[in-house]
ROFIFI-40475 format. One line per 4 residues: number of its first residue (from 1); their letters; for each residue x, y, z negated of N, C-alpha, C, CB. Coordinates in Angstrom, 2 decimals, always signed. Atoms other than C-alpha are relative to their C-alpha. Glycine has a CB too. Example, Ala and Ser with C-alpha at 12.3 -4.5 7.8 and 13.67 -1.06 7.14 Angstrom:
2
1> AS> +0.89 -1.19 +0.00 +12.30 -4.50 -7.80 +0.90 +1.20 +0.00 -0.99 +0.03 -1.25  -0.82 -1.19 +0.06 +13.67 -1.06 -7.14 -0.77 +1.09 -0.73 +0.41 +0.46 +1.42
This chain:
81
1> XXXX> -0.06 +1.32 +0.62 +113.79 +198.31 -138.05 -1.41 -0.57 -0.05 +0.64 +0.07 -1.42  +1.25 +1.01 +0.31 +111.29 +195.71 -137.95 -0.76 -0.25 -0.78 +0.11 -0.88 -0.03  +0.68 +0.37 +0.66 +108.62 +195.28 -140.40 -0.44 -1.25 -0.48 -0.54 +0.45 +0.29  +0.18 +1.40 -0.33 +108.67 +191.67 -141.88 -1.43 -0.11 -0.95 +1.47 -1.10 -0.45
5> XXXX> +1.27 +0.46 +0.04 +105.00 +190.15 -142.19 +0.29 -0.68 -1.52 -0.49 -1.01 +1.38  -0.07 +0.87 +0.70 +104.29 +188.86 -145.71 -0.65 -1.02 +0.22 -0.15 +0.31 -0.89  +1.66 +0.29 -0.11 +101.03 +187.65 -144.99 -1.24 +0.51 -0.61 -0.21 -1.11 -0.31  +1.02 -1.00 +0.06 +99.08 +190.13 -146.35 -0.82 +0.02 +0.52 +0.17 +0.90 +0.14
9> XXXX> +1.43 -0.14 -0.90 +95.67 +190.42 -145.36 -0.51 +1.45 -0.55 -1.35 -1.43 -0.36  +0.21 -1.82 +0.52 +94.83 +194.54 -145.68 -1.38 +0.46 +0.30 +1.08 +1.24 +0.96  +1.62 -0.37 -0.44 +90.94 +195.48 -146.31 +0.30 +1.24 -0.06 -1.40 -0.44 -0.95  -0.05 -2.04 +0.19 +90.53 +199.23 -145.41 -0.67 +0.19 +0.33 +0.81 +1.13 +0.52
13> XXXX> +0.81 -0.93 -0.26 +88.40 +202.12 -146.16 +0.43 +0.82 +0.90 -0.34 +0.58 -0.96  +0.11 -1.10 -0.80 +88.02 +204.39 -143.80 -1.11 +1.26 +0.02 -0.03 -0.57 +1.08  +1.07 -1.45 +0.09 +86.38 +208.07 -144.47 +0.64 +1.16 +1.00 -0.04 +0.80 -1.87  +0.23 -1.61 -1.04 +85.93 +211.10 -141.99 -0.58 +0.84 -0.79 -1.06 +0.01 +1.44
17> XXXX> +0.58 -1.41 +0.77 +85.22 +214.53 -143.25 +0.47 +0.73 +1.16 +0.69 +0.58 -1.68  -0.23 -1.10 -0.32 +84.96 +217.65 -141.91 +1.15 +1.07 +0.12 -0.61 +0.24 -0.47  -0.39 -0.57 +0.83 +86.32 +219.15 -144.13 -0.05 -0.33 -1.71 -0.49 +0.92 +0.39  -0.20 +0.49 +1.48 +87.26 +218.96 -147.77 -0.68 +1.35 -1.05 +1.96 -0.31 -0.32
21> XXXX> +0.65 -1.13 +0.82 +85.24 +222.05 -149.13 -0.88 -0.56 -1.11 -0.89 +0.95 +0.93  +0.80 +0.54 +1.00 +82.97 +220.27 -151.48 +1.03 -1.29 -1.07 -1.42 -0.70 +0.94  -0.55 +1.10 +0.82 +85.03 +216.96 -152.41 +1.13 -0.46 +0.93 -1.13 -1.22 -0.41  -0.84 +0.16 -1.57 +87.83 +215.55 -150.85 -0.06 -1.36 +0.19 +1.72 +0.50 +0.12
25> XXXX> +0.51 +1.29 -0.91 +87.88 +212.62 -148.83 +0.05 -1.20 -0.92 +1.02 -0.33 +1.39  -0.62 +1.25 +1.23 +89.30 +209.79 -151.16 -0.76 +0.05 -1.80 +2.12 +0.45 -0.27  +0.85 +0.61 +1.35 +86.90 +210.35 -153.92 -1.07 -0.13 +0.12 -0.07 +0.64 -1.15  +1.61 +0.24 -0.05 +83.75 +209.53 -152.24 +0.08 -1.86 +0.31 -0.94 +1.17 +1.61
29> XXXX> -0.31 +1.06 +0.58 +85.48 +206.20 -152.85 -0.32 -0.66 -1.31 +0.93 +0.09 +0.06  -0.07 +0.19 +1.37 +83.37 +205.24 -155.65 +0.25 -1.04 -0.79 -0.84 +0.28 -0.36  +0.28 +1.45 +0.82 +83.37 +202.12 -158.59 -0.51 -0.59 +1.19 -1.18 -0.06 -1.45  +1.03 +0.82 -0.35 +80.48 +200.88 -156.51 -0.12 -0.14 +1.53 -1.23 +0.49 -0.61
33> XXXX> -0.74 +0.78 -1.14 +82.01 +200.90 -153.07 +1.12 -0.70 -0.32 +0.42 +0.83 +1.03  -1.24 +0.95 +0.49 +85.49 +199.31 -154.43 -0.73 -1.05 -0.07 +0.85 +0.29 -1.42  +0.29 +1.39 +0.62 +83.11 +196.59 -156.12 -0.71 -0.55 +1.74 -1.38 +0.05 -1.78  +1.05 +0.71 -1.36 +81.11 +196.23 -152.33 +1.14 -0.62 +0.59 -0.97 +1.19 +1.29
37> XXXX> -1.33 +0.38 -0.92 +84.58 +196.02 -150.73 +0.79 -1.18 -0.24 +1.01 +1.05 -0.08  -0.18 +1.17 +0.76 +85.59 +193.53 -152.98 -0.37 -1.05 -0.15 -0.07 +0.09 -0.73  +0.94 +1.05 -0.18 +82.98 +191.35 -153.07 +0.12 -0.32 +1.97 -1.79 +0.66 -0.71  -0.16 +0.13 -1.60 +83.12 +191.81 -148.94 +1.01 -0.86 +0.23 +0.33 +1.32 +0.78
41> XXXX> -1.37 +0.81 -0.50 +87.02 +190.50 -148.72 +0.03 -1.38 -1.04 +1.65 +1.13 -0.24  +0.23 +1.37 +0.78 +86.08 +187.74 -151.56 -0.45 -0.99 +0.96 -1.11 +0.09 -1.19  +1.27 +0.65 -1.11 +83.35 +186.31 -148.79 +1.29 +0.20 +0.97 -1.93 +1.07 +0.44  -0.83 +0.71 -0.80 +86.12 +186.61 -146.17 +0.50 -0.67 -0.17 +0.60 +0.29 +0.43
45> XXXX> -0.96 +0.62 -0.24 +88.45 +185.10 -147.42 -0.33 -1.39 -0.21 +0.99 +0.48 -0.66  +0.42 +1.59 +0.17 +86.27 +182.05 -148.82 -0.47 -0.73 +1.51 -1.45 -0.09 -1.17  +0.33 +0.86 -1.49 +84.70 +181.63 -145.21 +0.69 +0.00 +0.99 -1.06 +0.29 +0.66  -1.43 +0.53 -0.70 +88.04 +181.63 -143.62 +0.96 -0.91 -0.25 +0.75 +0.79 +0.09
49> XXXX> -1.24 +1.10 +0.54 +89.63 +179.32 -146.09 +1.22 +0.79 +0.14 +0.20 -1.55 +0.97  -1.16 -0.81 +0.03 +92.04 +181.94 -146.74 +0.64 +0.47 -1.60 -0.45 +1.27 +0.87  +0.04 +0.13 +1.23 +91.69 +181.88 -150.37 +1.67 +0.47 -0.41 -0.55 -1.52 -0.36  -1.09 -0.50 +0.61 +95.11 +182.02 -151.47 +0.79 +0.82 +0.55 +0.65 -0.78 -0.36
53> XXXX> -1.01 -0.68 -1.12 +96.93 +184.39 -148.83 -0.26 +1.66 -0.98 -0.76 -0.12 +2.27  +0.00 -1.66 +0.45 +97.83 +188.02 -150.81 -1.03 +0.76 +0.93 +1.66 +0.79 +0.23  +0.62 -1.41 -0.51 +95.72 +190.97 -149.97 -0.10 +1.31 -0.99 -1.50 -0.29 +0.42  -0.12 -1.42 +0.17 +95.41 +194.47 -150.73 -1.05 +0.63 +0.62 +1.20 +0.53 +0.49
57> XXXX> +1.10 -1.10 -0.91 +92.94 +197.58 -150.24 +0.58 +1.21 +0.41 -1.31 +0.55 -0.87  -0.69 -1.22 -0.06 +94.00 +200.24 -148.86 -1.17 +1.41 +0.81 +1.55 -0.43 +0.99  +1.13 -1.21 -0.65 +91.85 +204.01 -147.66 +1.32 +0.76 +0.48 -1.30 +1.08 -1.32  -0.31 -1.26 -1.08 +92.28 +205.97 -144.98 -0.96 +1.13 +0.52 +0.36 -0.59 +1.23
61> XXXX> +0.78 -0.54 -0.42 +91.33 +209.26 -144.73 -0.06 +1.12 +1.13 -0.31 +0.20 -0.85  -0.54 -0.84 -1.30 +90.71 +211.57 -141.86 -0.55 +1.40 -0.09 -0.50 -0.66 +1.48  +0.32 -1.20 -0.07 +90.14 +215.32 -142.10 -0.03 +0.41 +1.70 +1.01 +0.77 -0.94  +0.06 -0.16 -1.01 +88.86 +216.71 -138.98 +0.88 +1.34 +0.40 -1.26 -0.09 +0.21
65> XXXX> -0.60 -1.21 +0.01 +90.00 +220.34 -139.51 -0.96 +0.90 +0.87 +1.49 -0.10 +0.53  +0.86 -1.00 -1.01 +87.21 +222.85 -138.09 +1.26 +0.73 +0.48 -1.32 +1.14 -0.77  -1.15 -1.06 -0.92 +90.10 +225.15 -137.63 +1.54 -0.21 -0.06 -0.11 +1.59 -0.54  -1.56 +0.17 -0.17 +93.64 +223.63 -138.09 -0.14 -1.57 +0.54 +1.07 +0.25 -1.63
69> XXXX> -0.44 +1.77 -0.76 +95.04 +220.15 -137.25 -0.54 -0.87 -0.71 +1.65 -0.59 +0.04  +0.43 +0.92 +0.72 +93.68 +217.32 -138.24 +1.02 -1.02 -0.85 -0.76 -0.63 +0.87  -0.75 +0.32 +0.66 +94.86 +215.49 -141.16 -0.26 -1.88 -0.24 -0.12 +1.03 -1.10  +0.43 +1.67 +0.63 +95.13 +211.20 -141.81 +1.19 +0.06 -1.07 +0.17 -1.69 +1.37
73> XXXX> -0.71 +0.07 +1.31 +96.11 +210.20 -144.98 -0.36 -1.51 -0.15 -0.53 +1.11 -1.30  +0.12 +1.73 +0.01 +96.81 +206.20 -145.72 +0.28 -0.20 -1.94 +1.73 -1.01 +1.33  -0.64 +0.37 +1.83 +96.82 +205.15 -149.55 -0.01 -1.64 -0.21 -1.33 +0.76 -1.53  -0.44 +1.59 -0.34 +98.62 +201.86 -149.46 -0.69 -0.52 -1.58 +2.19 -0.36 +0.27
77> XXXX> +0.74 +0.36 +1.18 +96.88 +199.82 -152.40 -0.50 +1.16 -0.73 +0.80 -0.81 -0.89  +1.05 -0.96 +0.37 +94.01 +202.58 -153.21 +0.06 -0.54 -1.29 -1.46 +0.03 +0.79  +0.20 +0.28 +1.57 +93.21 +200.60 -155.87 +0.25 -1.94 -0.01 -2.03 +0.66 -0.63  -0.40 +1.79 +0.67 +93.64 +196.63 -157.60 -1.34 -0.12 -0.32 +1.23 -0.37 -1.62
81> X> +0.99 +0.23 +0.48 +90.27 +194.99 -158.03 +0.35 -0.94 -1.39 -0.85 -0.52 +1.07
């Protein structure tokens, strides 16, 4: 089945790791990238004149896997500014 378009406009993180031995991918998502990302799709959307059209953030992350399969992970609205 078809996917119907709202008009959504979808800003996404994107993180690569290794591996997840220290932290895992989706929390090196901090306050103070959200607020950069935020401020980033604010400035699009004013210098597109896109102002009122819904959007959303969403992260994606990618585990490389030194020794198994690699893993992507999508988190549909990460977060609400």
């Amino acid at each position: 089945m078809a996917d119907k378009s709202d008009g959504t406009i979808v800003f996404v993180e994107v993180k690569a790791r290794a591996d997840e031995k220290f932290t895992e991918a989706e929390d090196v998502v901090t306050s103070a990238k959200k607020s950069r990302l935020v401020r980033a799709a604010k400035y699009f959307l004013a210098t597109n004149n896109i102002d009122g059209r819904p959007c959303r953030f969403d992260v994606v992350t990618i585990i490389l896997g030194e020794k198994g399969k690699e893993q992507i992970r999508h988190y549909k609205n990460a977060f609400i500014p």
